[in-house]
C-alpha positions as CSV (number, residue, x, y, z in Angstrom):
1,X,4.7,-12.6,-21.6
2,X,2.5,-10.2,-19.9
3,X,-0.6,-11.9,-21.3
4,X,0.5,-15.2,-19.4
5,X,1.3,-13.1,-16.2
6,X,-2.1,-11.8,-16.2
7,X,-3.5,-15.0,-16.8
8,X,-1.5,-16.5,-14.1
9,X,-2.5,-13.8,-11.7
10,X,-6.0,-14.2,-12.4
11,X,-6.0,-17.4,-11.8
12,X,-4.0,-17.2,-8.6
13,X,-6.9,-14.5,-7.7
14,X,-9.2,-17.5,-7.8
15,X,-7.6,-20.1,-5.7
16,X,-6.9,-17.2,-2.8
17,X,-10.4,-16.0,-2.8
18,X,-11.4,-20.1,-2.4
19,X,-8.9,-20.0,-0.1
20,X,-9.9,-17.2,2.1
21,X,-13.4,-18.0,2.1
22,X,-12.3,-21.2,3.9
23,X,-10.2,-19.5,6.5
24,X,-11.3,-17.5,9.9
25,X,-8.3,-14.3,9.3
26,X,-7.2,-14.3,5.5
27,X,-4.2,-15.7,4.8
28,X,-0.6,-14.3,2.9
29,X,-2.2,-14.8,-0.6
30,X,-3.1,-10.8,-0.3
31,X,0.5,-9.6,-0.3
32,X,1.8,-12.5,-3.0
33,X,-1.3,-11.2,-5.4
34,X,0.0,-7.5,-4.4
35,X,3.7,-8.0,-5.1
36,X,2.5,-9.7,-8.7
37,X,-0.2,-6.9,-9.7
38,X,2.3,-4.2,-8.9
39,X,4.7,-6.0,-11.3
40,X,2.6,-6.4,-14.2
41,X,1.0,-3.0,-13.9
42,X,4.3,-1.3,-14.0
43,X,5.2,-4.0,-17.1
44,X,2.2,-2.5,-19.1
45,X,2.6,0.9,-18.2
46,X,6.4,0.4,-19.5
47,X,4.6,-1.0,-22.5
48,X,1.9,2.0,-22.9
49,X,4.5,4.2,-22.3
50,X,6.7,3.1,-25.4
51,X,4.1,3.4,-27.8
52,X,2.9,6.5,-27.0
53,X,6.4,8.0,-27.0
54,X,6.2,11.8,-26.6
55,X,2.4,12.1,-26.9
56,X,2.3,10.4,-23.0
57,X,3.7,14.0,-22.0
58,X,0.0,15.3,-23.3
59,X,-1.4,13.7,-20.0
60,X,-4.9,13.5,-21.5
61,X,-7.3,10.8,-19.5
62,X,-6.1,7.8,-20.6
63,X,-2.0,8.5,-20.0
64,X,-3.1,9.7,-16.9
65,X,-4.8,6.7,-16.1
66,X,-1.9,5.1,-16.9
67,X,0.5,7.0,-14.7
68,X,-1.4,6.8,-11.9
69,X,-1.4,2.7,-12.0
70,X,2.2,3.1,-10.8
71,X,0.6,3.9,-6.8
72,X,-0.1,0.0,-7.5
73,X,3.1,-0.4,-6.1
74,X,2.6,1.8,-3.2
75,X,-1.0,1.6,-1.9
76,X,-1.1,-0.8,0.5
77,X,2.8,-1.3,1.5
78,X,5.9,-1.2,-1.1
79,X,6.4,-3.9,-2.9
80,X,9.5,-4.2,-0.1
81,X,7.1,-4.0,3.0
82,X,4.7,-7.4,1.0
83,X,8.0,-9.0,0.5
84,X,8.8,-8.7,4.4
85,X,5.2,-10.0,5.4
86,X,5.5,-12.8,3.0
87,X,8.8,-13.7,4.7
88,X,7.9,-13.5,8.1
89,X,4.6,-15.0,8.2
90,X,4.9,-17.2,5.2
91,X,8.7,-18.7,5.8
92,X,8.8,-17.8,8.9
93,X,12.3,-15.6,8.6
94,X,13.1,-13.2,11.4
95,X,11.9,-9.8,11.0
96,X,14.4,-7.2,9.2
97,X,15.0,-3.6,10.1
């Protein structure tokens, strides 16, 4: 499954970089592609984390590399700050507090 997600979010990539490159202000494709990278990027790190079992508490390079994948989800806006902008500007829902 997370092979097709990244597929899928690649190929989303493409069609909102045509897209932007047609528009004057870019458009809400930023914060959809955000919301779905920050998914998938905790998915594998789930994933890398499970097979490395206790030896992910070494931290060498590559676990750390993989830990700090998780500010994905931060940098940017929270996945819960994209999901606002996407409903405000995108279906046009009032703003929440």
């Amino acid at each position: 499954r997370l092979k097709a997600d990244t597929a899928a979010l690649r190929a989303m990539t493409f069609v909102a970089v045509a897209r932007n490159q047609r528009r004057d202000q870019p458009g809400p494709d930023g914060s959809i592609l955000k919301i779905h990278l920050a998914r998938i990027s905790r998915e594998a790190n789930q994933i890398a984390r499970q097979l490395w079992g206790a030896d992910a508490l070494l931290m060498s390079d590559e676990v750390e590399n993989h830990f700090y994948a998780f500010a994905s989800g931060v940098g940017g806006g929270t996945d819960e700050i994209q999901h606002n902008i996407v409903a405000e500007r995108v279906l046009g829902l009032p703003k929440s507090y």
